[in-house]
C-alpha positions in Angstrom: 0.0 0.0 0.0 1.2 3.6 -0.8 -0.1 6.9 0.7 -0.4 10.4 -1.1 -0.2 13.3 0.5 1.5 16.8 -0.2 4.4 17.9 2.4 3.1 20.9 4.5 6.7 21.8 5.3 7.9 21.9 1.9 4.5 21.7 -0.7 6.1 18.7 -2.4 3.5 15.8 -3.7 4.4 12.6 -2.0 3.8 9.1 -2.6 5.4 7.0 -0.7 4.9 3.3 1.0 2.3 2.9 4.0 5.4 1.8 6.4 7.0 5.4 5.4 4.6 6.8 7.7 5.7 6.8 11.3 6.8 9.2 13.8 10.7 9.5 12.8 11.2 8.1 9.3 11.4 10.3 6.9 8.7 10.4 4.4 8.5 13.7 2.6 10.1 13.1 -0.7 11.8 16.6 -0.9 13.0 18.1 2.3 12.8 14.4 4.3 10.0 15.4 7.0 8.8 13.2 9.1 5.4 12.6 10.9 6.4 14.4 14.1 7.8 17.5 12.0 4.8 18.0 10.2 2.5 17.7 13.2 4.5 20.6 14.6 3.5 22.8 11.8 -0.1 21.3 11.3 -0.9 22.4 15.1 1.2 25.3 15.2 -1.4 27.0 11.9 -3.8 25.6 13.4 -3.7 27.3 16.5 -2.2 30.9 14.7 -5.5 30.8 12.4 -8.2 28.3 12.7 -7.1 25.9 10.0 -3.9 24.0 8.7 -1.8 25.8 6.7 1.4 24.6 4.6 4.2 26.6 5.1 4.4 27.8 1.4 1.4 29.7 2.4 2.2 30.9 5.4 0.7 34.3 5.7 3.0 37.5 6.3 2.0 38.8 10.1 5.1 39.4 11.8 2.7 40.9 14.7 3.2 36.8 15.6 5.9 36.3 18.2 7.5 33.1 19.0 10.3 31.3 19.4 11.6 27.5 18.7 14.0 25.4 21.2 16.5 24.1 18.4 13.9 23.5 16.0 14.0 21.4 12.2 15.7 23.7 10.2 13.3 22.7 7.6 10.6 24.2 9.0 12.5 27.1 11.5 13.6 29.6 8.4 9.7 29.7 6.6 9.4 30.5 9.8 11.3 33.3 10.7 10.6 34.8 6.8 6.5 35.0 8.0 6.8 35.4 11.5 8.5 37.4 13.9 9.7 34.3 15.0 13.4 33.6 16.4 14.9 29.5 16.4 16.6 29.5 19.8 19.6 27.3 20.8 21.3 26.0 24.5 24.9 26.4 23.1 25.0 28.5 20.1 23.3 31.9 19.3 21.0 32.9 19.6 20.8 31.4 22.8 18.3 30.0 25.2 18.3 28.1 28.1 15.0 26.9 29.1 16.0 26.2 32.4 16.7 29.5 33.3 15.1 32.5 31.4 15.8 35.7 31.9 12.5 37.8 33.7 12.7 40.6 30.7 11.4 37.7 28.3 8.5 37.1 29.8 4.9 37.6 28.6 6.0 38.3 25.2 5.4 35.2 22.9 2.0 34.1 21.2 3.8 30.8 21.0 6.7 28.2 21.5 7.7 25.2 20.0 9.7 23.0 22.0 9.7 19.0 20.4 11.9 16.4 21.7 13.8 18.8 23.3 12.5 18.4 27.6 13.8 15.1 27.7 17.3 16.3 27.8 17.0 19.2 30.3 18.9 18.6 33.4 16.7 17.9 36.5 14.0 19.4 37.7 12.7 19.8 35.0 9.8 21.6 36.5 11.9 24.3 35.9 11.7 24.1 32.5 7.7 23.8 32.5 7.7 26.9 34.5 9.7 29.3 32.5 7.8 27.9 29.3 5.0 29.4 30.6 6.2 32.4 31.8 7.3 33.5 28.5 4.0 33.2 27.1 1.5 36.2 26.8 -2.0 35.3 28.6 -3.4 33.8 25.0 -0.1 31.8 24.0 0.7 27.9 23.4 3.1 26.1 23.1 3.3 23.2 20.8 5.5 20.2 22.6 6.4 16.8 21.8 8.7 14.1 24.0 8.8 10.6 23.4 6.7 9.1 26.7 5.6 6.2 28.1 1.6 5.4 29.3 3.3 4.2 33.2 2.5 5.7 36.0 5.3 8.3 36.1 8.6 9.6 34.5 11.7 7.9 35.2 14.5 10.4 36.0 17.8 8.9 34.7 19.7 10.6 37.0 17.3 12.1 39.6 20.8 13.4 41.7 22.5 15.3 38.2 24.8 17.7 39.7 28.7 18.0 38.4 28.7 15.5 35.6 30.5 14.5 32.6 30.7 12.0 30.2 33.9 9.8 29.7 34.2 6.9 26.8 35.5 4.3 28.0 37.0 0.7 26.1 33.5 -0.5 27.0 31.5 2.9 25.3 30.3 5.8 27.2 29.3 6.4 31.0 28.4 9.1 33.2 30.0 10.2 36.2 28.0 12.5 38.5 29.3 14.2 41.9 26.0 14.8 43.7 25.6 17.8 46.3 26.3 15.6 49.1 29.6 14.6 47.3 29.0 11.1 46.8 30.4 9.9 43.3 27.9 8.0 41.1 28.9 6.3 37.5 26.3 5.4 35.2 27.1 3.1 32.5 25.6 3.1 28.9 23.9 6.8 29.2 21.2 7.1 26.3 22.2 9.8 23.6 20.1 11.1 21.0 21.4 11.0 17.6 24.9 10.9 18.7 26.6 12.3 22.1 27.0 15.1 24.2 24.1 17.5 24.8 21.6 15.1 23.2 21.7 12.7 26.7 18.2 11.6 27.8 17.8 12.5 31.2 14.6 10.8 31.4 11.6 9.0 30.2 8.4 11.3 30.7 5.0 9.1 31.5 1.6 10.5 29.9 0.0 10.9 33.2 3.4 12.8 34.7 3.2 15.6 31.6 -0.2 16.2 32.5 1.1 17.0 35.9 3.9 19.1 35.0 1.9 21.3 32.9 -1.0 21.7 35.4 1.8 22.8 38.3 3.5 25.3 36.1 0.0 26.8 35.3 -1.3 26.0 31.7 -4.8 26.1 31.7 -5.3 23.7 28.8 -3.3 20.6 27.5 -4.7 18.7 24.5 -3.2 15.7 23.5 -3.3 16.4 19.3 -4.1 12.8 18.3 -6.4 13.7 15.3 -4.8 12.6 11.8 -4.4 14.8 9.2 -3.7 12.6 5.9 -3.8 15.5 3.3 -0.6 16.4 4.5 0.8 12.9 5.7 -0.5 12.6 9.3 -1.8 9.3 10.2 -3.2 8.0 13.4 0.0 7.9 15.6 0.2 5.8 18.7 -0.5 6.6 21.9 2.7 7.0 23.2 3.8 9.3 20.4 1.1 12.1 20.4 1.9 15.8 20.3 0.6 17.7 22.8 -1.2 21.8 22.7 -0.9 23.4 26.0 -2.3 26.4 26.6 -1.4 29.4 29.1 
């Protein structure tokens, strides 16, 4: 079986096998998006103007503000040609550190996209819910995605994360952690996300856990965007892979 649809990110026409179709494989037969990459923009027009609009016809209102945590460049610069919109990175500039935000930012975005990009903030990550929603005027979103789990809550990898770093050792890589209390913990075979470094998963989120988070930080609204959208290549994803709306 083969499913048409046209790219939202890029406008292309796609046809591509049934199996193409899944959260990370890329299926787009131009610019390579993928399922989750085209939910982002799907919900993100959505919410902006009441229906889905594909990036080639974004409208021009740079009255829009918002900002993405190291978003898909194939997606980020439409974005920033439309919108007053500003891709945002932990390392390079222009830089953002979710964690800790300066208190002139906030209030001033209509939205923020932040996908696959909580589950390798240091703990507490409450932190990081917080400050998302601080930034965000009274009517904002932001548009989120982690991978997640339907158990009962998140597993912190390294719940005690104070002075680390990662070594590679004959065996691969490990972590090595002083906590506050000064006791030294290794951690063998850390998880990395395409590749090493700043891409370590600190943890596993649960369902039930990021409904949590986002009610103690104050959203108002969180919608788990499980709706398919096969005109532009959005199928019925599974439960565990489900991008999320919240709303301040």
């Amino acid at each position: 079986m083969r499913v048409e649809f046209r790219c939202n990110l890029c406008g292309a026409q796609c046809n591509v096998p049934a199996s193409a179709i899944s959260r990370e494989s890329p299926s787009c037969v131009d610019c390579g998006s993928t399922v989750r990459l085209r939910s982002i923009i799907h919900l993100l027009t959505t919410e902006l103007f009441g229906r889905s609009i594909p990036l080639p016809e974004l409208p021009l209102r740079k009255d829009i503000v918002g900002i993405g945590l190291s978003d898909a460049v194939c997606y980020a610069a439409a974005l920033a040609q439309n919108l007053s919109y500003t891709n945002t990175f932990f390392d390079i500039e222009p830089r953002l550190d979710i964690a800790n935000v300066d208190e002139n930012l906030s209030g001033i975005y209509d939205f923020i996209i932040a996908s696959d990009v909580f589950e390798h903030i240091a703990p507490p990550v409450s932190r990081a819910f917080n400050n998302a929603r601080r930034l965000l005027k009274p009517q904002g979103f932001m548009v989120f995605t982690v991978p997640y789990t339907l158990e009962t809550d998140t597993i912190e990898h390294f719940p005690q994360l104070n002075d680390y770093r990662i070594v590679k050792t004959d065996a691969g890589f490990q972590l090595e952690n002083r906590t506050l209390d000064g006791e030294i913990q290794v951690f063998a075979d850390p998880i990395f996300h395409d590749g090493s470094g700043m891409t370590l998963e600190m943890r596993l989120f649960s369902r039930i856990a990021l409904e949590r988070e986002f009610a103690a930080a104050g959203f108002s609204r969180l919608r788990f965007a499980d709706e398919a959208s096969p005109a532009y290549g959005i199928g019925s994803q599974k439960p565990w892979e489900i991008p999320m709306v919240a709303h301040a």
